[in-house]
PAZAPA-4460 file (N, C-alpha, C; in steps of 0.05 Angstrom, whole numbers, plus 32768, in hexadecimal, padded with zeros to 4 digits):
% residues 74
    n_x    n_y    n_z   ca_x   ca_y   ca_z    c_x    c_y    c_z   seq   type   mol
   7D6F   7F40   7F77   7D8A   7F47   7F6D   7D8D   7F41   7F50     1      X     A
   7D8E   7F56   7F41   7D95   7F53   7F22   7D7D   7F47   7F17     2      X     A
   7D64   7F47   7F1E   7D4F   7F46   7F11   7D4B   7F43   7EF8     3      X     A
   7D5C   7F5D   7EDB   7D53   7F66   7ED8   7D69   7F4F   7EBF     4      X     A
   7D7B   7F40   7EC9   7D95   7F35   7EC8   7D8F   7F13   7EC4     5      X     A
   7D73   7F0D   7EC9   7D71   7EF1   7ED9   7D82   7ED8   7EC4     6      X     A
   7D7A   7EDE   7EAC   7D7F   7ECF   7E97   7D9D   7ECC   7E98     7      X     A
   7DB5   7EE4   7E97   7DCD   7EE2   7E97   7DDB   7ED3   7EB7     8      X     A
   7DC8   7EE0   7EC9   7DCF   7ED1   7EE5   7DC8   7EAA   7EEA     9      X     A
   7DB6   7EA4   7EDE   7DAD   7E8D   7EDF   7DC1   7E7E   7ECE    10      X     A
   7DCD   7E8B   7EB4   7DE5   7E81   7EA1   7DF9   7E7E   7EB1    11      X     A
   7E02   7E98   7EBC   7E1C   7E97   7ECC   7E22   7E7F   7EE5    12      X     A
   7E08   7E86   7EEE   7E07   7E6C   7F07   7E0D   7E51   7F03    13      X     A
   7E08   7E52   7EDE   7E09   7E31   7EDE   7E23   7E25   7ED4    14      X     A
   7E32   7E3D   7EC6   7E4D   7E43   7EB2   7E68   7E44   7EC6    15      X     A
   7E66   7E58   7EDE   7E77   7E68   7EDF   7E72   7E68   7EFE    16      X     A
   7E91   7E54   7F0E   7E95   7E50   7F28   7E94   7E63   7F31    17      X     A
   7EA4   7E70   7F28   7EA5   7E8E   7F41   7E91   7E9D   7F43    18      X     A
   7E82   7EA3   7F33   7E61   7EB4   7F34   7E5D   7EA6   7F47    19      X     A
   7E4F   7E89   7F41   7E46   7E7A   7F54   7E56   7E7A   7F72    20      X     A
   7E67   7E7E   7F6E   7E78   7E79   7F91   7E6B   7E94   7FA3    21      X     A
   7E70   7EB4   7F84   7E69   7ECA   7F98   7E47   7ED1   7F96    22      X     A
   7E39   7EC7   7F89   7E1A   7EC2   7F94   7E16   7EB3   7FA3    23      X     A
   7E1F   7EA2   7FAC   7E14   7E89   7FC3   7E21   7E9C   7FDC    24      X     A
   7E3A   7EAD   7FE5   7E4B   7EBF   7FEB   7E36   7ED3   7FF5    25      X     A
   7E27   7EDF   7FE3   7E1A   7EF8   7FDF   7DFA   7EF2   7FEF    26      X     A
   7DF5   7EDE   7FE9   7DD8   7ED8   7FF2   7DDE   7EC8   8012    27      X     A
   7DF3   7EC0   801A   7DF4   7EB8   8030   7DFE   7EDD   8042    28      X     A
   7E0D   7EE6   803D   7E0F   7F04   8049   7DF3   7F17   8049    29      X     A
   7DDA   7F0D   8035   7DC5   7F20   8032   7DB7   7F06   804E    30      X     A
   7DB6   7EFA   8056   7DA6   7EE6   8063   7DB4   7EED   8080    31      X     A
   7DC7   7EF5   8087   7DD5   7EFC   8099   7DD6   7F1E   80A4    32      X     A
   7DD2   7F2F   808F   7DC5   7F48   8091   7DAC   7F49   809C    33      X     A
   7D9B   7F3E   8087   7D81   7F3D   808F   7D7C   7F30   80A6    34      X     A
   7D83   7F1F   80B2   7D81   7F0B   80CE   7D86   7F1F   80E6    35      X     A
   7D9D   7F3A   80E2   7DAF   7F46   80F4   7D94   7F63   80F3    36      X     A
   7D90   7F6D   80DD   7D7F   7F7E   80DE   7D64   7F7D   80F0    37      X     A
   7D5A   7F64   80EF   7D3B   7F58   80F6   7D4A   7F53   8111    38      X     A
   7D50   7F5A   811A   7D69   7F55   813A   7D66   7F34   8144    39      X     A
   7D6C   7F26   812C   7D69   7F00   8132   7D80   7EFD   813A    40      X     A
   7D99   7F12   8129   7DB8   7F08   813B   7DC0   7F1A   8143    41      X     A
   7DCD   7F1C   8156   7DDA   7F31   816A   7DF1   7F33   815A    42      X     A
   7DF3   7F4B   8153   7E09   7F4A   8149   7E20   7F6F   814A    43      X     A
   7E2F   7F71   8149   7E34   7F94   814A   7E2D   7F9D   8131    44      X     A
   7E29   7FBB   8139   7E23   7FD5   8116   7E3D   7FCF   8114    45      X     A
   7E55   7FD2   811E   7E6B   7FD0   810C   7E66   7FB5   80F9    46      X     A
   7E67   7FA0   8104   7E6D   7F8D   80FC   7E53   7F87   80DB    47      X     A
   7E36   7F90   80EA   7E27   7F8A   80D7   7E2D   7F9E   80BD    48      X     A
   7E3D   7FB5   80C2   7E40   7FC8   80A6   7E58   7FBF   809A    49      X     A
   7E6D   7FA9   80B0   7E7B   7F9E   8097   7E79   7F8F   808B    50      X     A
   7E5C   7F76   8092   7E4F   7F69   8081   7E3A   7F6B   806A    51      X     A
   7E39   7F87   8067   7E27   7F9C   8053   7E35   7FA3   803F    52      X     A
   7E5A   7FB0   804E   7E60   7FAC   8036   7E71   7F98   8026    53      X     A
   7E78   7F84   803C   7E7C   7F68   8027   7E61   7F61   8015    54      X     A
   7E51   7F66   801C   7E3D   7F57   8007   7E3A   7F73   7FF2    55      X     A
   7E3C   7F84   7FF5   7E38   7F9D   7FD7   7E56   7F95   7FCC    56      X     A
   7E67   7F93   7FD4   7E84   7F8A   7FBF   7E7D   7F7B   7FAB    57      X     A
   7E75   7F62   7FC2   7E69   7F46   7FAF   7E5E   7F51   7F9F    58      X     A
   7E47   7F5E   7FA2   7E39   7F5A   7F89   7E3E   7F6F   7F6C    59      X     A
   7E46   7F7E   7F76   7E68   7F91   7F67   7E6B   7F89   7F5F    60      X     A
   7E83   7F6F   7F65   7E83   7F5B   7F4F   7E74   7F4F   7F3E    61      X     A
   7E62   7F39   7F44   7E52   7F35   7F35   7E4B   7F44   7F21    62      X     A
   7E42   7F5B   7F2F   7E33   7F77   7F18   7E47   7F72   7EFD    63      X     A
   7E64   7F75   7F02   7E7D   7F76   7EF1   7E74   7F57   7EE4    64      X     A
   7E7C   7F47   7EEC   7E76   7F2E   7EDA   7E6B   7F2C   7ECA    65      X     A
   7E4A   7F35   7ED5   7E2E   7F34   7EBC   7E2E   7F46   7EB0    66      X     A
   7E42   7F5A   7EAF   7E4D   7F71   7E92   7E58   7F68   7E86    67      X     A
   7E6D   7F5B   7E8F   7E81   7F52   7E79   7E72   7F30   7E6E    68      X     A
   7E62   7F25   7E72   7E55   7F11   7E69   7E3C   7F23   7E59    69      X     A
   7E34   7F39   7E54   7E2A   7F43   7E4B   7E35   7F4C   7E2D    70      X     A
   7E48   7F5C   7E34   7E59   7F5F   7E1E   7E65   7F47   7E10    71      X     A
   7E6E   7F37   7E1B   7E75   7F1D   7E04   7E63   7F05   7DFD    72      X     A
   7E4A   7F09   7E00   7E35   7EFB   7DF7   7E1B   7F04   7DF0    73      X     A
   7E1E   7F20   7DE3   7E10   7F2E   7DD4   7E0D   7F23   7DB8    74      X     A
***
């Protein structure tokens, strides 16, 4: 995720609670997908596609953050 980003993500993480609140957020929802996919938790398609798209919002956001931390620390 954001690979490409690591430098501004590793800043953010260390600066900026709320990044940090919705990556720790984001990576516990991808651990919970992936667990549901590999059929480790029983879980419903409803339920697992609304935890697909809580985690693409999140990272929506994020995406938004590390732009605008882009733009003002150019």
């Amino acid at each position: 995720m954001f690979e490409q980003d690591q430098e501004i993500v590793e800043s953010l993480l260390d600066k900026d609670r709320n990044f940090r609140r919705l990556y720790n957020k984001h990576c516990q929802l991808k651990s919970k997908v992936k667990e549901a996919n590999e059929g480790f938790v029983g879980i419903s398609d409803f339920d697992l596609e609304v935890l697909k798209k809580e985690k693409l919002l999140i990272k929506d956001r994020m995406a938004v953050i590390i732009e605008d931390y882009r733009h003002t620390h150019v």
